[in-house]
KOLDRENTOR-404629 format. One line per field, with one value per residue (C-alpha): x, y, z; residue in three letters. Coordinates in nm, 2 decimals, always signed. Layout:
px	X ...
py	Y ...
pz	Z ...
r	ala ...
This chain:
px	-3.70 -3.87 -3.59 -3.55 -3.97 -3.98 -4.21 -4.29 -4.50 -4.42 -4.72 -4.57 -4.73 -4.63 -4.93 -4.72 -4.92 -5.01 -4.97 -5.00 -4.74 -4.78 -4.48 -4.54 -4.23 -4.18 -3.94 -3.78 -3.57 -3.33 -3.38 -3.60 -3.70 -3.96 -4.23 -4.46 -4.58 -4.86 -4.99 -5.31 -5.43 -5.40 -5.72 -5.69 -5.84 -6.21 -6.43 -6.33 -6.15 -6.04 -5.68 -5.75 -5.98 -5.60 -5.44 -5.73 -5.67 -5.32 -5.33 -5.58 -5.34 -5.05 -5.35 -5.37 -4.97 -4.89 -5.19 -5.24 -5.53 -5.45 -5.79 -6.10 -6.35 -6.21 -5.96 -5.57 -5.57 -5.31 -5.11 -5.05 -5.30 -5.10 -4.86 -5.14 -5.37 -5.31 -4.95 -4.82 -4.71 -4.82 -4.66 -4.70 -4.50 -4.66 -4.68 -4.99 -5.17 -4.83 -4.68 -4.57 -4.53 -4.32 -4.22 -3.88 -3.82 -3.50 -3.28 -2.93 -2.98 -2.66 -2.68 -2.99 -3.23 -3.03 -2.97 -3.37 -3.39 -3.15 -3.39 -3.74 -3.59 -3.41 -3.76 -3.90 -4.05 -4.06 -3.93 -4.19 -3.98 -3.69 -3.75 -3.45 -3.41 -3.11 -3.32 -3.38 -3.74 -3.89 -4.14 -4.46 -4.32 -4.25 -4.61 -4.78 -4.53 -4.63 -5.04 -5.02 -4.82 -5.00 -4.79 -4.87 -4.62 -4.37 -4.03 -3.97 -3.55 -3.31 -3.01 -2.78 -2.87 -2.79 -2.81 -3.00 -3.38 -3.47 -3.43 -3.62 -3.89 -3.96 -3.96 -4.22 -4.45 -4.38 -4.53 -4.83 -4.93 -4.91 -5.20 -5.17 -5.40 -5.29 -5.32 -5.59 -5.84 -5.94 -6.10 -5.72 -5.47 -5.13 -4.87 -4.54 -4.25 -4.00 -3.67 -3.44 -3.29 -3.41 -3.43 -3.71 -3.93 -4.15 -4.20 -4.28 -4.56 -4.70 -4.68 -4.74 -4.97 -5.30 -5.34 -5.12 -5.09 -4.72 -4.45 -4.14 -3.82 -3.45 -3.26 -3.15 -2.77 -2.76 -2.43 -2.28 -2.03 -2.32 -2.60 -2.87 -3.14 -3.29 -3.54 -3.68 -3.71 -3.91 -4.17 -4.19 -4.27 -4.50 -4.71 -4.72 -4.88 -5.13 -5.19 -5.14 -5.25 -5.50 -5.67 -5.62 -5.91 -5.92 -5.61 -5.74 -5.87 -5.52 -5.35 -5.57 -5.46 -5.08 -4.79 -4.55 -4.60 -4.71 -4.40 -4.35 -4.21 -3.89 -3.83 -3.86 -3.57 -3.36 -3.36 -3.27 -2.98 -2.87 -2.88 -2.73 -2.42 -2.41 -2.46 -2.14 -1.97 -1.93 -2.04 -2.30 -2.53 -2.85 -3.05 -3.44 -3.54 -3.92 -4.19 -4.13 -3.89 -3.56 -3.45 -3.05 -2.90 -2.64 -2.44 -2.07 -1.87 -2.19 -2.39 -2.68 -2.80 -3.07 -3.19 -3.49 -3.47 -3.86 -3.78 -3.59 -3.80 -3.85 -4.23 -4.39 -4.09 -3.90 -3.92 -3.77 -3.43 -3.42 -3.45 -3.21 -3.00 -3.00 -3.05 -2.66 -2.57 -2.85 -2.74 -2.34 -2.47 -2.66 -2.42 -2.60 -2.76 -3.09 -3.25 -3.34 -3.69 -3.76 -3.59 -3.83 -4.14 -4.03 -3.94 -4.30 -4.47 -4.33 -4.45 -4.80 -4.81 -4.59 -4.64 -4.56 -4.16 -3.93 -4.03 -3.66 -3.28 -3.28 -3.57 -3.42 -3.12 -3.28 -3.48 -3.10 -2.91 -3.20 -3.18 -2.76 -2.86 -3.13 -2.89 -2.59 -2.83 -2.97 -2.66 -2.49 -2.78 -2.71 -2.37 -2.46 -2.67 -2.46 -2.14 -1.93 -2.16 -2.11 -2.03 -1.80 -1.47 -1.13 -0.78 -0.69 -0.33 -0.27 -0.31 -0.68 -0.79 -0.75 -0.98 -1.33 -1.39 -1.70 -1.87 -1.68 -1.89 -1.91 -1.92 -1.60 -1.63 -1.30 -1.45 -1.79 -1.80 -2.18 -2.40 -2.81 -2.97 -3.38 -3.66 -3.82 -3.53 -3.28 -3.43 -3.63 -3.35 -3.32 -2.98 -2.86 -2.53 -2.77 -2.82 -2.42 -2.34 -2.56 -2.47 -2.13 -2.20 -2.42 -2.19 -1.84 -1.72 -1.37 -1.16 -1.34 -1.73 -2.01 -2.29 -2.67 -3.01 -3.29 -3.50 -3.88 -3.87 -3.92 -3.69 -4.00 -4.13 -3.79 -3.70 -4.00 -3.98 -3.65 -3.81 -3.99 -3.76 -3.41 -3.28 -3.56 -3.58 -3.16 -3.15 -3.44 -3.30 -2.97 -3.12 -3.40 -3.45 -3.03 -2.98 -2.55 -2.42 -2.07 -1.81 -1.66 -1.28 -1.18 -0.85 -0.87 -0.66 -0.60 -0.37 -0.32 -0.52 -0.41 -0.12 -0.18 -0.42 -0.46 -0.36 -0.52 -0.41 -0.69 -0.65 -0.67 -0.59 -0.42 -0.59 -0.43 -0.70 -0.56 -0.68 -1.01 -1.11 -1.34 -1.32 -1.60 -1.46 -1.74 -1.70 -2.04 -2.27 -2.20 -1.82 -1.54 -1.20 -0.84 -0.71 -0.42 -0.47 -0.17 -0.23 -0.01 +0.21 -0.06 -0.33 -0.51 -0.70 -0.73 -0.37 -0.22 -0.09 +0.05 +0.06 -0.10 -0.41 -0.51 -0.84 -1.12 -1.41 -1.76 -1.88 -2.23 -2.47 -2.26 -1.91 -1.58 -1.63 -1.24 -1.34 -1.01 -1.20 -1.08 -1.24 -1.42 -1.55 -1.45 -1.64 -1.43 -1.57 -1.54 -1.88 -1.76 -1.52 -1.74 -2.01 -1.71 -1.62 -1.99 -2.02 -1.63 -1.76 -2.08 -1.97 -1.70 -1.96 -2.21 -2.49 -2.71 -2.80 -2.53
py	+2.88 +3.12 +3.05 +3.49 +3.53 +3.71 +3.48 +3.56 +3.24 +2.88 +2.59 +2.25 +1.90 +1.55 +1.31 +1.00 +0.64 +0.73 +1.08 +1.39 +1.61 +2.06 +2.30 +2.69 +2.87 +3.24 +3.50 +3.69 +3.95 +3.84 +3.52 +3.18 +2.97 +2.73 +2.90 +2.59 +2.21 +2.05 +1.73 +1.51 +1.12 +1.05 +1.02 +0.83 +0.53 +0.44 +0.60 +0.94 +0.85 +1.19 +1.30 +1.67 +1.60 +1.52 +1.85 +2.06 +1.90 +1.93 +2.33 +2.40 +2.29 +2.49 +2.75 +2.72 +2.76 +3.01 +3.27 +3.30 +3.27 +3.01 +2.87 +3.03 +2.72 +2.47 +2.65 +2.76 +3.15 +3.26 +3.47 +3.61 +3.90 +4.05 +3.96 +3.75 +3.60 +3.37 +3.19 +3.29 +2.92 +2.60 +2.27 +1.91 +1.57 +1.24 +0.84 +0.78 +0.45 +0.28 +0.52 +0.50 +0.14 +0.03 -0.26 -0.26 -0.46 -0.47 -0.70 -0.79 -0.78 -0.61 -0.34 -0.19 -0.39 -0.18 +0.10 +0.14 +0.03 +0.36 +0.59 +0.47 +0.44 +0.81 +0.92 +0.82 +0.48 +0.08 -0.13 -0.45 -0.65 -0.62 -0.88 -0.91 -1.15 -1.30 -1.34 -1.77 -1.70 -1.90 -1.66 -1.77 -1.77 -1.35 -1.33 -1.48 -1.24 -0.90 -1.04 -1.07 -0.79 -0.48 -0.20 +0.20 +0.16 -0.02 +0.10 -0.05 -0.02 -0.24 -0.23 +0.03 +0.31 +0.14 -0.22 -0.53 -0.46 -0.80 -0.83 -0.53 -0.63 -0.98 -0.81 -0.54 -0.85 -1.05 -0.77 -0.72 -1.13 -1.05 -0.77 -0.62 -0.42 -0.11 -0.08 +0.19 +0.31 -0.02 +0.21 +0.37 +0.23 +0.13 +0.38 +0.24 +0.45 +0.34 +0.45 +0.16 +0.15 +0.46 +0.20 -0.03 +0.25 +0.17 -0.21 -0.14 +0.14 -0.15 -0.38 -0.19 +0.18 +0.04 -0.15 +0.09 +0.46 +0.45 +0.73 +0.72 +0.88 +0.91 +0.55 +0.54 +0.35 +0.53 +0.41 +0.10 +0.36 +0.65 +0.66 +0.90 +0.84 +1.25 +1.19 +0.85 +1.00 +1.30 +1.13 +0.90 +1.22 +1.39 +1.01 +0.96 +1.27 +1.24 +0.88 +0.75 +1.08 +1.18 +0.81 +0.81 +0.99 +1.30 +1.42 +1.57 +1.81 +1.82 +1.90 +2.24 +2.35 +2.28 +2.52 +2.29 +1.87 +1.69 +1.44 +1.06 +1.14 +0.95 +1.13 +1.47 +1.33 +1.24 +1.59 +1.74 +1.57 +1.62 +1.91 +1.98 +1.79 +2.02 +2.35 +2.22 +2.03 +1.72 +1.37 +1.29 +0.98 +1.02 +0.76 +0.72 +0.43 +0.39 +0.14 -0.11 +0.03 +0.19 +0.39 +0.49 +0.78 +0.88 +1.10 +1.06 +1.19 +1.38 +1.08 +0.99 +0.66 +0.56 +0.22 +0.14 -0.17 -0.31 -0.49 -0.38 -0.15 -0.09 -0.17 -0.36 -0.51 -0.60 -0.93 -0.95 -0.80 -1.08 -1.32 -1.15 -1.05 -1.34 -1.36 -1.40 -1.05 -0.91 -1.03 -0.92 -0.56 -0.62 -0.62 -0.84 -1.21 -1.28 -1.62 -1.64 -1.74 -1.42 -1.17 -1.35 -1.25 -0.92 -0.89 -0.99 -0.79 -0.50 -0.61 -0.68 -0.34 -0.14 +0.21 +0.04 +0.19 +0.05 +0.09 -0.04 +0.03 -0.30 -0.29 +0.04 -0.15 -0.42 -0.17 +0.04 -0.34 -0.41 -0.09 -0.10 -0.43 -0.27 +0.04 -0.20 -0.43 -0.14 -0.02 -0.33 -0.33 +0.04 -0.03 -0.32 -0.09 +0.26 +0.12 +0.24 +0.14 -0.26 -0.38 -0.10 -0.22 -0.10 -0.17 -0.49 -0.62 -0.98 -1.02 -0.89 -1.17 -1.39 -1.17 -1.19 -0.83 -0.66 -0.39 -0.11 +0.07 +0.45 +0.46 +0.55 +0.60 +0.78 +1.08 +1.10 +1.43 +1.43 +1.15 +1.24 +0.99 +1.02 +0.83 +0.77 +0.54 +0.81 +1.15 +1.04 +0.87 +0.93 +1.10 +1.22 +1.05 +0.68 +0.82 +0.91 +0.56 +0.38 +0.58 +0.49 +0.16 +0.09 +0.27 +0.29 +0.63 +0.64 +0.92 +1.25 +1.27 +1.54 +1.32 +1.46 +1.37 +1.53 +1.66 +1.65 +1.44 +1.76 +1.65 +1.59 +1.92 +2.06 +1.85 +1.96 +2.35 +2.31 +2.35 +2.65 +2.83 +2.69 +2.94 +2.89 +2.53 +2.48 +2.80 +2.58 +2.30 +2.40 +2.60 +2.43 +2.05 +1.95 +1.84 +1.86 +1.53 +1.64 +1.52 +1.12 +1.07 +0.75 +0.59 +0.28 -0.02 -0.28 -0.35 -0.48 -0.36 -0.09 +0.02 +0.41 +0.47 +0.79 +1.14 +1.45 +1.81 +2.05 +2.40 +2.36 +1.99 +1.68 +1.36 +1.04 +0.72 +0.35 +0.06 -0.07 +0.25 +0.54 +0.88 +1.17 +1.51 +1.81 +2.05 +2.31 +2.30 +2.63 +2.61 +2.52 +2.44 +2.31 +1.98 +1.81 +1.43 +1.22 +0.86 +0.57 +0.46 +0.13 +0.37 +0.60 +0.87 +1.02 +1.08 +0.77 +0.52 +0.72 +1.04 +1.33 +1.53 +1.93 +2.00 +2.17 +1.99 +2.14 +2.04 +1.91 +1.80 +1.50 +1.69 +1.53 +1.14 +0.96 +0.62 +0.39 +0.10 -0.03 -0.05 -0.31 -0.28 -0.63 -0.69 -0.96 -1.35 -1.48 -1.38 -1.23 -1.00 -0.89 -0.77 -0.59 -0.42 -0.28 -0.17 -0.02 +0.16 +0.28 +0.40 +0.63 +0.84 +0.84 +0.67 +0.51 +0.60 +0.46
pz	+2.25 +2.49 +2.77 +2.83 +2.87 +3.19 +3.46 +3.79 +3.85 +3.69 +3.80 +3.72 +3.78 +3.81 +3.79 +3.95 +3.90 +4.26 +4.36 +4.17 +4.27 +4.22 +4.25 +4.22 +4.14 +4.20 +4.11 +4.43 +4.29 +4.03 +4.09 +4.06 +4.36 +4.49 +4.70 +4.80 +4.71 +4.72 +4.68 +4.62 +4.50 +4.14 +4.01 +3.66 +3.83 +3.91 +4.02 +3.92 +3.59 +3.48 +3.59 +3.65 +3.95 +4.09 +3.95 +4.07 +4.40 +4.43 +4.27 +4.55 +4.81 +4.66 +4.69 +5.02 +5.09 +4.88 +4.96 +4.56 +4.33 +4.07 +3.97 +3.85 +3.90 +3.68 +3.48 +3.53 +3.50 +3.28 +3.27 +3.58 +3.67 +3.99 +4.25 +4.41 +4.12 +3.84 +3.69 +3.37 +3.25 +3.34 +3.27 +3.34 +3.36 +3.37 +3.45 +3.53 +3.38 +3.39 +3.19 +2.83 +2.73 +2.41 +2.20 +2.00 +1.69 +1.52 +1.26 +1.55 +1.88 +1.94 +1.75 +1.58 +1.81 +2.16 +1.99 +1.92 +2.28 +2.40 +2.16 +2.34 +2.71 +2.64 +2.58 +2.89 +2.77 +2.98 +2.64 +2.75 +2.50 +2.24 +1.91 +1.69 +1.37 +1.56 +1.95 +1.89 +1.87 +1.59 +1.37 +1.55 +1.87 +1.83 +1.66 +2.00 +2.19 +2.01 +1.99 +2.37 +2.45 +2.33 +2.37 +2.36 +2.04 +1.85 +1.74 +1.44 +1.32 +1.11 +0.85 +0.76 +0.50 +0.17 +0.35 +0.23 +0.33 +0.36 +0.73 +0.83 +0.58 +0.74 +1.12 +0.94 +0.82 +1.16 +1.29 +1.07 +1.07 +1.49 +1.44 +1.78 +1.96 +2.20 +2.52 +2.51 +2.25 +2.05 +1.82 +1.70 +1.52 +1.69 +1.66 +1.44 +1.44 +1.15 +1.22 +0.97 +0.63 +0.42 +0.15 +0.26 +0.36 +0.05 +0.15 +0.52 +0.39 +0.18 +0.49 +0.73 +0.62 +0.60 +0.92 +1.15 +1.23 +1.07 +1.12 +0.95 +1.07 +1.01 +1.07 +1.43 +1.29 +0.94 +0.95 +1.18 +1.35 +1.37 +1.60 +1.55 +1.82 +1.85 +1.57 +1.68 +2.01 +1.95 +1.77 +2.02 +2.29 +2.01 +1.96 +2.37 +2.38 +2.04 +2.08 +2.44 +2.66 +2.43 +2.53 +2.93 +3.13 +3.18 +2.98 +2.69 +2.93 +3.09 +2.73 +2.69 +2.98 +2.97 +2.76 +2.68 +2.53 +2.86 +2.88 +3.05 +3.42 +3.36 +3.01 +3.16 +3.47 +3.19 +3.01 +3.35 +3.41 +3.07 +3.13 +3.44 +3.25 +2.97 +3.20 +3.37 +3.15 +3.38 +3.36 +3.58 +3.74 +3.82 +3.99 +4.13 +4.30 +4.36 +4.47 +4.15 +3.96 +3.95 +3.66 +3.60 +3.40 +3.30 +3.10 +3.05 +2.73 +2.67 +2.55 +2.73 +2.87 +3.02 +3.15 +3.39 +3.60 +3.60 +3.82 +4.12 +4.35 +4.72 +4.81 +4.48 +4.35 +4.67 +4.66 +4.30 +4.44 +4.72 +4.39 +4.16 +4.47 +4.64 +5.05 +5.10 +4.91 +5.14 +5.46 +5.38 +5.48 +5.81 +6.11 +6.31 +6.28 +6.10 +6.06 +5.67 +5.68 +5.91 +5.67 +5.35 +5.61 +5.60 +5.27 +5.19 +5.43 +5.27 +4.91 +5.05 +5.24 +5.04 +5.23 +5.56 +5.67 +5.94 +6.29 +6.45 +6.37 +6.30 +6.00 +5.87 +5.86 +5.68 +5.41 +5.31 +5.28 +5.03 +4.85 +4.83 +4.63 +4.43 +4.37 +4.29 +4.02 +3.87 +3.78 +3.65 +3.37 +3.29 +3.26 +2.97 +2.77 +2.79 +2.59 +2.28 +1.97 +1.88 +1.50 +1.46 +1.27 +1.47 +1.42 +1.56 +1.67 +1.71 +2.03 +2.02 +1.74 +2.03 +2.30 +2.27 +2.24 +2.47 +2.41 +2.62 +2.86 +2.87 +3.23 +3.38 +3.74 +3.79 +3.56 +3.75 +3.90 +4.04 +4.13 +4.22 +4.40 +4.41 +4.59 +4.93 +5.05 +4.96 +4.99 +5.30 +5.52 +5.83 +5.84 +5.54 +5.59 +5.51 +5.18 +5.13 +5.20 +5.03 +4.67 +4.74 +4.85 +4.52 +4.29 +4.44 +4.27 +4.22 +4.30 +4.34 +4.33 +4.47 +4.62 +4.65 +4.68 +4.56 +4.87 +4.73 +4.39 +4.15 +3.91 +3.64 +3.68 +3.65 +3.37 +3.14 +3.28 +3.09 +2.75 +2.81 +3.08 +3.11 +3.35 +3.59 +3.61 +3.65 +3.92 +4.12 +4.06 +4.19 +4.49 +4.61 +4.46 +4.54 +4.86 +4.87 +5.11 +5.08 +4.85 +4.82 +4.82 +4.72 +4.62 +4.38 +4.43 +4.66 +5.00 +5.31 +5.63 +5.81 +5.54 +5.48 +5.14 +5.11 +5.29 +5.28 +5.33 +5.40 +5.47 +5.83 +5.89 +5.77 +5.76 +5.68 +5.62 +5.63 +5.37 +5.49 +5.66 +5.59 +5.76 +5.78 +5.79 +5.86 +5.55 +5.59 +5.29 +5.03 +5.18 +4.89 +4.98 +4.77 +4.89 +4.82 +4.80 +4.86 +4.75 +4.90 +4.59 +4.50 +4.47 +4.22 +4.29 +3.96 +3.85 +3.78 +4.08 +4.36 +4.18 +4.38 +4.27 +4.41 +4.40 +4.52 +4.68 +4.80 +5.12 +5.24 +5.52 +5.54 +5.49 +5.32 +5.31 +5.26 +5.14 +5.14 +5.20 +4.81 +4.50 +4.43 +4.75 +4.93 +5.30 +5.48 +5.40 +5.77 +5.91 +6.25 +6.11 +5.85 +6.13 +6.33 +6.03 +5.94 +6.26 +6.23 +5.92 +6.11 +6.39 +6.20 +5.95 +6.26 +6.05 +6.32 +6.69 +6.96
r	unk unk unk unk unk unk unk unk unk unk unk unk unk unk unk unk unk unk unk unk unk unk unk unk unk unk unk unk unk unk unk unk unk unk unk unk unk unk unk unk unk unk unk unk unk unk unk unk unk unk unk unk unk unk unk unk unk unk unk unk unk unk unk unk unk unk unk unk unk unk unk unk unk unk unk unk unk unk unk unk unk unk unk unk unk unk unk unk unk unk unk unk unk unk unk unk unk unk unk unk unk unk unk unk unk unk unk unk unk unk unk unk unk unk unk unk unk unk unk unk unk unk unk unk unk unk unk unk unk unk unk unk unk unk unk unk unk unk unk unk unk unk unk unk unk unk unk unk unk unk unk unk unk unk unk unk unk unk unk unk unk unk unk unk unk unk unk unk unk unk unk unk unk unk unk unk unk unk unk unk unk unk unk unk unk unk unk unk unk unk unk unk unk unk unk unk unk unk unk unk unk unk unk unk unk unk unk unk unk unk unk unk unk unk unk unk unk unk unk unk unk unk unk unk unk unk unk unk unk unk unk unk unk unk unk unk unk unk unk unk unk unk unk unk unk unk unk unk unk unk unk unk unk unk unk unk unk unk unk unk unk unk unk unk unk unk unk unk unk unk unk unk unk unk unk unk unk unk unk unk unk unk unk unk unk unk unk unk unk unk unk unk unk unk unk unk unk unk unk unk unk unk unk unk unk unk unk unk unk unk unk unk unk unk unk unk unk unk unk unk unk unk unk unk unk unk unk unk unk unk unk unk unk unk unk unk unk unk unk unk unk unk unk unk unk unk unk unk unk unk unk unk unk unk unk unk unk unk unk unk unk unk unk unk unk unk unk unk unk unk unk unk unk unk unk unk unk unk unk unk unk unk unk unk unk unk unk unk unk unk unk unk unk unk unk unk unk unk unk unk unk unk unk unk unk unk unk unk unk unk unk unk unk unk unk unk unk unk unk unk unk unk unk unk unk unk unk unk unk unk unk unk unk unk unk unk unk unk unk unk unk unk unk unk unk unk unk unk unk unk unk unk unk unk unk unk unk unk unk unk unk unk unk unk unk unk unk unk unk unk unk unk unk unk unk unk unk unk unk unk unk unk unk unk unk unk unk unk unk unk unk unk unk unk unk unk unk unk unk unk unk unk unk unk unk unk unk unk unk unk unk unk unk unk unk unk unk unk unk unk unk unk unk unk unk unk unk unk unk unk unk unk unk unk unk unk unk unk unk unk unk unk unk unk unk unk unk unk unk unk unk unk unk unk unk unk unk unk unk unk unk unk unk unk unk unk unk unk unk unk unk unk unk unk unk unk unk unk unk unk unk unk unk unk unk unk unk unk unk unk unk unk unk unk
């Protein structure tokens, strides 16, 4: 790895499905930080159909800003000539054309079938579809699914090493009956990526080689309690860029000019919050909620998840969370009445104008209710795909024969020590203290948690920077892209209104919050401080019921945040009191105007 190669200018792109996004990084001193950004229209579309029209555009702007020479007609000059001319690496994130699009086929739903699923979504992938032998679909109803479909690439995975083949060998002929074309370049073959039983590898070359560009890999579950997704995954990053790149407009250009693999946007998120967790050994959430989609990670026990909720977006795919949210769950949020028919018009208006934002209190109220709910979905799917791996015999004692037993989840919210919230509706609120309240809203962190946002979305570019310079892409990251809120406080457990939850000793102060409440204490940004947090005896704030906990917390531009308002969250059911105690909650963080 060249993560000691001394820089002094690092170009990165992100060509969004909408916006290409360019970030010059400059050494000052001993250290890395982010000189300028620039932006410009993605241009993979007609009628320029050739993404680096939108680079160009975007470099020239950072141009501009930064008072450097960067291009020499249409090419990146590299390395860096002098203080003022040229860049000495240059690489590039991307999701543009709908990004990287995959199919996953495996024998049991629960088990090979999701953890295939975990290695393409961990690679920055939308998994269209997931076939299993066990999904109720009858053969020719999965060969009209995968004919109509036509990914950017299947992942193909079954059976235990050693295992009976037969499954995996049926999905593999399933497959080749279906014939299915890609999405791009009808002249290539489809990509396959076998990642099952060692011992059927044979059959699915005879079923499979002729017809499709086949890759075979180690088996993601060699063994029902192992799961071994790194392999299936890098492939998957080294076909995006071979097969699916190489095809879109323009980026063949874009791959002669770039250092490092150009990876999928989401992908390259992923790899930065991994490793941010790694760097400080913490568990972490990371979240960004865009136009049509929001996409969840998370790494906890050093295992990473994960998950992208198609669905569930803030412009394009707004009026799927009033469907899957349901205008009741919407409407607990607002602290004031709204006739439902008038709340669908605006939910629609948004979908049909999707760069339209709130011109009231009232519609910004109405746009953070619907994100809380987009937030709050999002992350009940994550929570269903990161769990402890399924088919895996334990120990039982009696009593469990009679428990159905569920797939545990990794996620424990009372060991989250960071959550990173990303996207317009969260980077660009209003007041920063919006932001807070919706991540703890969404996610309810137990105990002690450091909330952020990222300020200008350059997570990809950090995230891919990481494989050619680690130390420059985590000091940015940590100095210029985080945005710190403050830090979250919050007992679990239930009690009556107004009994005392929690108390808590700063250095200068003592502040004691009662059930139902929630407190904001000012606590600069950069300033650290020990507190001792005194829980009342039904509550848990890390150390067991009642048991108290000394720590240190980080403040923010939001400060010290003591949430005893319960966990799960509960808002009162009769409708008036429910309004008084939004506007209770409101009032004390300061989140809207008076």
């Amino acid at each position: 790895m060249s993560q000691d190669k001394d820089y002094n200018a690092i170009l990165a792109t992100d060509c969004g499905s909408t916006t290409t996004k360019a970030i010059l990084i400059e050494k000052r001193g001993n250290e890395y930080r982010l000189r300028v950004r620039g932006e410009a229209p993605t241009t993979v579309e007609a009628p320029f159909e050739d993404v680096t029209r939108g680079v160009l555009n975007a470099v020239r702007e950072v141009e501009e800003l930064s008072n450097r020479e960067i291009l020499e007609g249409e090419k990146i000059v590299k390395p860096a000539l002098n203080e003022r001319k040229g860049v000495d690496t240059y690489v590039s994130t991307s999701s543009a054309g709908g990004g990287l699009q995959m199919l996953v086929v495996g024998v049991v739903k629960s088990m090979t079938a999701e953890s295939a699923a975990r290695a393409a979504l961990g690679a920055g992938a939308i998994v269209m579809e997931t076939i299993a032998v066990d999904d109720g679909r009858l053969p020719h109803e999965k060969i009209q699914l995968i004919r109509h479909l036509r990914p950017d690439m299947i992942l193909l995975s079954g059976g235990v090493d050693g295992g009976t083949i037969t499954h995996v060998v049926q999905m593999a002929q399933i497959i080749a009956a279906a014939d299915p074309k890609p999405r791009f370049g009808l002249t290539y073959k489809l990509p396959i990526i076998y990642a099952g039983n060692k011992d059927a590898r044979e059959e699915v070359k005879k079923i499979l080689g002729d017809k499709f560009d086949l890759h075979i890999v180690e088996n993601i579950r060699p063994r029902l309690e192992e799961e071994n997704l790194i392999p299936a995954r890098n492939k998957i990053h080294e076909l995006f860029m071979e097969h699916v790149m190489s095809q879109a407009p323009g980026y063949r250009k874009l791959m002669d000019w770039v250092d490092a693999p150009i990876m999928p946007t989401p992908g390259a998120v992923g790899l930065l919050v991994h490793h941010v967790a790694k760097q400080r050994g913490i568990d972490v959430i990371g979240v960004d909620i865009g136009g049509a989609t929001t996409d969840i990670f998370s790494v906890f026990k050093g295992t990473f998840n994960r998950t992208v909720s198609a669905n569930l977006g803030m412009s394009y795919s707004i009026s799927n969370v009033l469907v899957e949210a349901g205008l009741a769950n919407i409407k607990r949020w607002l602290p004031f009445d709204i006739d439902d028919a008038d709340l669908r018009n605006r939910i629609k208006n948004k979908m049909i104008r999707p760069t339209t934002i709130p011109q009231t209190i009232d519609e910004l109220k109405i746009e953070q209710a619907i994100a809380r709910e987009a937030l709050r979905l999002a992350f009940l799917h994550h929570k269903t795909m990161a769990v402890e791996l399924k088919g895996v015999q334990r120990q039982r004692t009696i009593s469990d024969v009679f428990i159905q037993e569920a797939a545990k989840s990794l996620i424990d919210m009372m060991s989250l020590a960071l959550i990173i919230g990303s996207g317009g509706v969260l980077s660009h609120a209003p007041r920063r203290v919006q932001a807070a309240m919706m991540l703890l809203d969404a996610f309810q962190p137990e105990g002690v948690t450091q909330l952020t946002v990222d300020s200008i979305f350059m997570m990809p570019h950090l995230g891919v920077l990481t494989t050619v310079h680690e130390r420059a892409a985590l000091e940015v990251f940590d100095k210029d892209c985080l945005i710190r809120l403050g830090t979250a406080i919050a007992p679990v457990g239930d009690g009556k209104e107004g009994e005392e939850a929690v108390k808590v000793e700063l250095p200068d102060q003592t502040v004691t919050v009662k059930f139902g409440d929630i407190k904001r204490i000012p606590l600069e940004e950069g300033q650290k401080v020990k507190v001792r947090i005194i829980p009342g005896r039904k509550f848990d704030v890390g150390n067991g019921r009642g048991r108290e906990l000394v720590t240190e917390v980080e403040g923010g531009v939001v400060g010290l945040l003591i949430d005893a308002r319960g966990r799960p969250l509960k808002l009162p059911e009769d409708d008036a009191k429910r309004k008084e105690t939004l506007v209770k909650w409101f009032e004390s963080v300061d989140m809207y105007p008076k």
